[in-house]
C-alpha positions in Angstrom: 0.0 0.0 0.0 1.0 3.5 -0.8 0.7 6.5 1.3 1.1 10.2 0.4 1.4 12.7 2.6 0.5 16.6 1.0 3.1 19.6 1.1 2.1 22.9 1.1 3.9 26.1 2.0 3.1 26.2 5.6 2.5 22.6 6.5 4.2 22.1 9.6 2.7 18.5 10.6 3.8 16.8 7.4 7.0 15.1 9.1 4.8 14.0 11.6 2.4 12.7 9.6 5.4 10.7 7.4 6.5 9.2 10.7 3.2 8.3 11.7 2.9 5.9 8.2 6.1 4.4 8.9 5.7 3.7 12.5 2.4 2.3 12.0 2.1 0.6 9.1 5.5 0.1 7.9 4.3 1.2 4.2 5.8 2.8 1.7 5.3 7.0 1.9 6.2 9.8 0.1 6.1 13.4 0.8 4.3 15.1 -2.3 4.9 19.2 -3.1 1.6 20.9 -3.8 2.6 21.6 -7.3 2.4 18.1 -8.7 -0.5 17.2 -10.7 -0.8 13.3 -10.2 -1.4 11.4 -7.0 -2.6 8.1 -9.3 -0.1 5.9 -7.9 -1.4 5.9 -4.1 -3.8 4.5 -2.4 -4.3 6.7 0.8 -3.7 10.6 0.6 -3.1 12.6 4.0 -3.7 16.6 3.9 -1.5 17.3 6.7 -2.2 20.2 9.4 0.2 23.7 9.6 -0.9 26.6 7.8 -0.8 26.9 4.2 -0.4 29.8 2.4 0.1 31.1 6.2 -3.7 31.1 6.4 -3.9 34.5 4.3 -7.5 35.0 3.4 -9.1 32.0 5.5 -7.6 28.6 6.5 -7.3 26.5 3.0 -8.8 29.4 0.9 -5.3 29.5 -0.9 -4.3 25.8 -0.5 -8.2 24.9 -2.3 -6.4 26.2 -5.6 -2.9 24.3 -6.2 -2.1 22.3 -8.5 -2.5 19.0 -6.8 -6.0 19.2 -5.8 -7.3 18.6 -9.1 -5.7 15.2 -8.6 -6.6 15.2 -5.1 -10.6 15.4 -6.0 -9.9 12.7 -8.9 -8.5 10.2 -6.2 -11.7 10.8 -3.7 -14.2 10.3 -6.5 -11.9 6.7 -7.3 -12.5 5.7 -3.9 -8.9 6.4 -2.6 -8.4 7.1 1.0 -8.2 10.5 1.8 -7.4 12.2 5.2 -7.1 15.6 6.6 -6.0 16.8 9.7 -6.2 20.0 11.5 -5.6 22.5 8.4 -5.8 19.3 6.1 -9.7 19.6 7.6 -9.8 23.2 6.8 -8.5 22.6 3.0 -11.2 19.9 2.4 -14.1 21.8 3.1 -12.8 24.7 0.8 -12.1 22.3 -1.9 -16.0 21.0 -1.3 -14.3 17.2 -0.5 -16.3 17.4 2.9 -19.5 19.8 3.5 -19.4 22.5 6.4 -16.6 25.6 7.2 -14.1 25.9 9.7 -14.3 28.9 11.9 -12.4 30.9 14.9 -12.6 29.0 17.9 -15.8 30.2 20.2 -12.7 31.7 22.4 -10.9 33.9 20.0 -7.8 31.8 21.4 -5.5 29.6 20.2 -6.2 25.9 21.6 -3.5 23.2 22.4 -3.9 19.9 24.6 -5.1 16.7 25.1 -8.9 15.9 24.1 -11.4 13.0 24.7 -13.1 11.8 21.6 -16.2 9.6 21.1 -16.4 7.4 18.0 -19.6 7.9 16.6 -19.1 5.8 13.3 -16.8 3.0 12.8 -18.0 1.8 9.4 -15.3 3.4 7.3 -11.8 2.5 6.6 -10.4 4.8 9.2 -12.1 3.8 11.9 -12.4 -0.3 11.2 -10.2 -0.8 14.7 -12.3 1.1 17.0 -15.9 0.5 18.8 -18.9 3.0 18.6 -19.0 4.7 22.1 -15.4 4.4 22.6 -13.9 7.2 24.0 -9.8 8.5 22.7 -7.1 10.8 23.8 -6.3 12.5 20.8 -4.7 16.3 20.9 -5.4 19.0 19.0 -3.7 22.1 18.1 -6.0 24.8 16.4 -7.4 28.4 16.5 -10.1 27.4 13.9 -11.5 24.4 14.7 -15.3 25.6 15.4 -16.6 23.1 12.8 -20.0 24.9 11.2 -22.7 23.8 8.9 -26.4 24.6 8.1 -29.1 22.7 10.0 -30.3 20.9 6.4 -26.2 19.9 6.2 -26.1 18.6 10.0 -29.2 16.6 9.2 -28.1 15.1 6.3 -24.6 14.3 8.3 -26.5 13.1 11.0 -29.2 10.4 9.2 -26.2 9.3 6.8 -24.3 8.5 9.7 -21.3 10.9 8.4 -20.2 12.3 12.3 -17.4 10.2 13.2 -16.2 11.7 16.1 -17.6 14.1 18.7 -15.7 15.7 22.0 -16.8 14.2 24.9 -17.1 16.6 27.9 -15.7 20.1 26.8 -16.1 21.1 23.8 -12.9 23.1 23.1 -14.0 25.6 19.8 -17.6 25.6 19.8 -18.5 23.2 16.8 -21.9 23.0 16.2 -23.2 19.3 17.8 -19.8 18.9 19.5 -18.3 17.3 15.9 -15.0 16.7 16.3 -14.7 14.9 12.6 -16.8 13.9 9.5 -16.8 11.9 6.4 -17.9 11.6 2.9 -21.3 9.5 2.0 -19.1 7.4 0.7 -16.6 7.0 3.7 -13.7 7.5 2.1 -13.0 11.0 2.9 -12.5 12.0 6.7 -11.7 15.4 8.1 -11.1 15.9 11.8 -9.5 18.6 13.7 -7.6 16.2 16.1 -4.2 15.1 15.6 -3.8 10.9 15.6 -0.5 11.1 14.1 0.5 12.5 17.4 -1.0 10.1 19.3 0.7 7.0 18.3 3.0 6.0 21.1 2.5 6.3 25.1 5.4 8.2 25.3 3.3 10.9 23.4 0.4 10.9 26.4 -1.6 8.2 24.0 -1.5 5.8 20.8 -5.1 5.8 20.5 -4.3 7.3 17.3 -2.3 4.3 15.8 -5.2 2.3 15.1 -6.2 4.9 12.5 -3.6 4.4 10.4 -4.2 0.2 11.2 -7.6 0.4 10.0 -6.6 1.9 6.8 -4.3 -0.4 6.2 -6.0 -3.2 7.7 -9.3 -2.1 5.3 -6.9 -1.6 1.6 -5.6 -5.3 2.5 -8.7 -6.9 2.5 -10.4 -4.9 -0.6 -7.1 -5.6 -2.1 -6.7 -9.6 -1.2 -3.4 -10.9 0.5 -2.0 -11.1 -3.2 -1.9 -7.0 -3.1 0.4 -6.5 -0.2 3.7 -5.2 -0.3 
């Protein structure tokens, strides 16, 4: 299985995203510069978190127009795995990949620290390795994570079972119905403001974030058939 993980100018959680593949799954992973046009030979694409284009105009405004996002939209309407984190989040909603907007945090402030998680939906390929109800130490790192969206869009996120995570207890930014992250319909997109790819070892505070990158993994291997692995 192939991994990808996004470069923009102002990506800051790329390396720790690379590390995260490698430690995880011990796939193969490239780092991929925002001006390439063709992402064709992976099968899993993360949108890392930092802040491209240093966030001028709004967070993934900027980032919505480079080059590789054409290529980026062509792998999520092939079914490829696509994930992004933090500003990865912000970037997917402006490229219409996930519905919604990310706004300033309910506090005007910048937040940083551990937060409990509850998995709403395990029925995609990220979550295949964790239990509905199950709650996660995963840390975020944001100043606009207050996830938005109509009441028509919540409803349709809601009865198509596309919340996959909400905070449990505080609610750090203010995100309408607590979400925390979302998919596609089809599952194969996620966005979530949380960081997993810092939460993949006990010496980081928690590795409930390593099962993430198992259940991708776990999920491409048996689409794929024992034959496909590498």
């Amino acid at each position: 299985m192939n991994f990808a993980v996004l470069v923009f100018p102002g990506s800051n959680c790329d390396l720790d995203c690379y590390k995260a593949v490698e430690e995880t799954t011990g796939q193969p992973v490239d780092y991929v510069w925002h001006t390439e046009t063709d992402l064709s030979k992976y099968d899993c694409i993360i949108v890392p978190g930092g802040f491209s284009y240093g966030d001028y105009l709004r967070c993934g405004a900027i980032a919505r127009f480079a080059p590789i996002m054409n290529a980026l939209v062509q792998a999520a309407e092939a079914g490829k795995y696509i994930i992004g984190i933090c500003n990865g989040f912000q970037i997917l909603t402006e490229a219409g990949l996930l519905p919604g907007a990310l706004r300033r945090n309910k506090t005007l402030k910048f937040r940083c620290h551990a937060a409990t998680l509850r998995v709403e939906n395990n029925s995609n390929p990220f979550m295949k390795h964790y239990a509905v109800g199950e709650e996660i130490n995963i840390p975020i790192a944001h100043g606009e994570g207050n996830y938005y969206c109509d009441e028509a869009t919540l409803k349709g996120l809601q009865d198509h079972n596309q919340i996959v995570f909400r905070y449990a207890g505080d609610n750090p930014n203010g995100s309408i119905d607590d979400i925390a992250g979302i998919c596609n319909e089809a599952g194969n997109v996620l966005g979530m403001m949380p960081h997993p790819e810092r939460a993949i070892h006990t010496l980081l505070g928690s590795e409930d974030g390593k099962r993430m990158f198992t259940s991708i993994l776990s999920t491409w291997r048996e689409k794929h058939g024992a034959a496909a692995i590498g």
